[in-house]
Residue, then its C-alpha position, 0 to 999 in steps of 0.5 A: x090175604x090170598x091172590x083175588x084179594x091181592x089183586x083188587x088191592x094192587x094194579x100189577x097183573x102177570x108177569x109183573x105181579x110179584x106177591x102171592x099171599x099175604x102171611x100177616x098184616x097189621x097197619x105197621x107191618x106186613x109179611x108176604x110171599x112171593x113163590x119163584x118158579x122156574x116158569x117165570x118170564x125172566x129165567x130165560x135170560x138171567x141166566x139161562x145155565x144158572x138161573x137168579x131172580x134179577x135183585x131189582x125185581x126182588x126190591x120190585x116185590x118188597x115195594x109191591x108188598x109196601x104197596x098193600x102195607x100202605x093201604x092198611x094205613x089208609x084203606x079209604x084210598x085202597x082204589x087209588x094207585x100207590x107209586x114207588x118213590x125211592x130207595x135207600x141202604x139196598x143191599x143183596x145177600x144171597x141169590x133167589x133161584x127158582x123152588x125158593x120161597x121169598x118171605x117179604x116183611x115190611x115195616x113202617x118207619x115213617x108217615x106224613x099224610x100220603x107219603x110213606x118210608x119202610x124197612x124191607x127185609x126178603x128171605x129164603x129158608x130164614x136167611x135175609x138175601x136182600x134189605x132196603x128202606x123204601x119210599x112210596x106215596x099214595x096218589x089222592x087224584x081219583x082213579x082211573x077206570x080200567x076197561 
């Protein structure tokens, strides 16, 4: 799934979207990459003479990519939005610099109707630099048109 596709799925435009491809997908597990450049708006401070992605934004890109996950599951609702529920067991490993290459890989724990519990997992160069069980539910309203 490239980025075209990545955006008809997901609400996230520039400079919050954070997953640019699709590697593999089924409706259990999904993997994806997120390609960390020195351009992105958050270097500037953090930290300007050693710059390191802000966990919380890696956590961000693992929910964004449950996000697509969630919707193979229930691709009748792929219209509708996906909201971030909760998170649990979140650790950091290692720390995600600019030229790096992070490999999101999402796993299904769990499901009860709309609402979803998954294992996430980020890597550079084979190395987990940072996990966490997320939460996330599928809005069933209809949804609102952008303009």
């Amino acid at each position: 799934m490239d980025i075209l596709e990545i955006l008809k799925i997901l609400p996230h435009r520039y400079p919050f979207l954070l997953v640019d491809r699709v590697l593999e997908s089924t409706s259990e597990e999904l993997v994806a990459l997120k390609n960390v450049t020195i351009n992105e708006p958050f270097f500037q401070g953090h930290f300007p003479v050693q710059p390191i992605m802000p966990g919380v934004l890696i956590v961000e890109a693992l929910a964004q990519a449950g996000g697509i996950l969630a919707f193979e599951k229930l691709p009748e609702l792929k219209s509708n939005a996906v909201y971030f529920m909760g998170m649990d067991k979140v650790r950091f490993r290692k720390p995600v610099r600019p030229g790096d290459q992070l490999i999101l890989k999402l796993k299904m724990l769990k499901q009860r109707g709309v609402v979803f519990k998954m294992q996430g997992e980020a890597y550079v160069d084979n190395q987990l630099v940072a996990e966490a069980e997320l939460m996330a539910t599928i809005d069933q309203g209809k949804p609102e048109k952008s303009e």
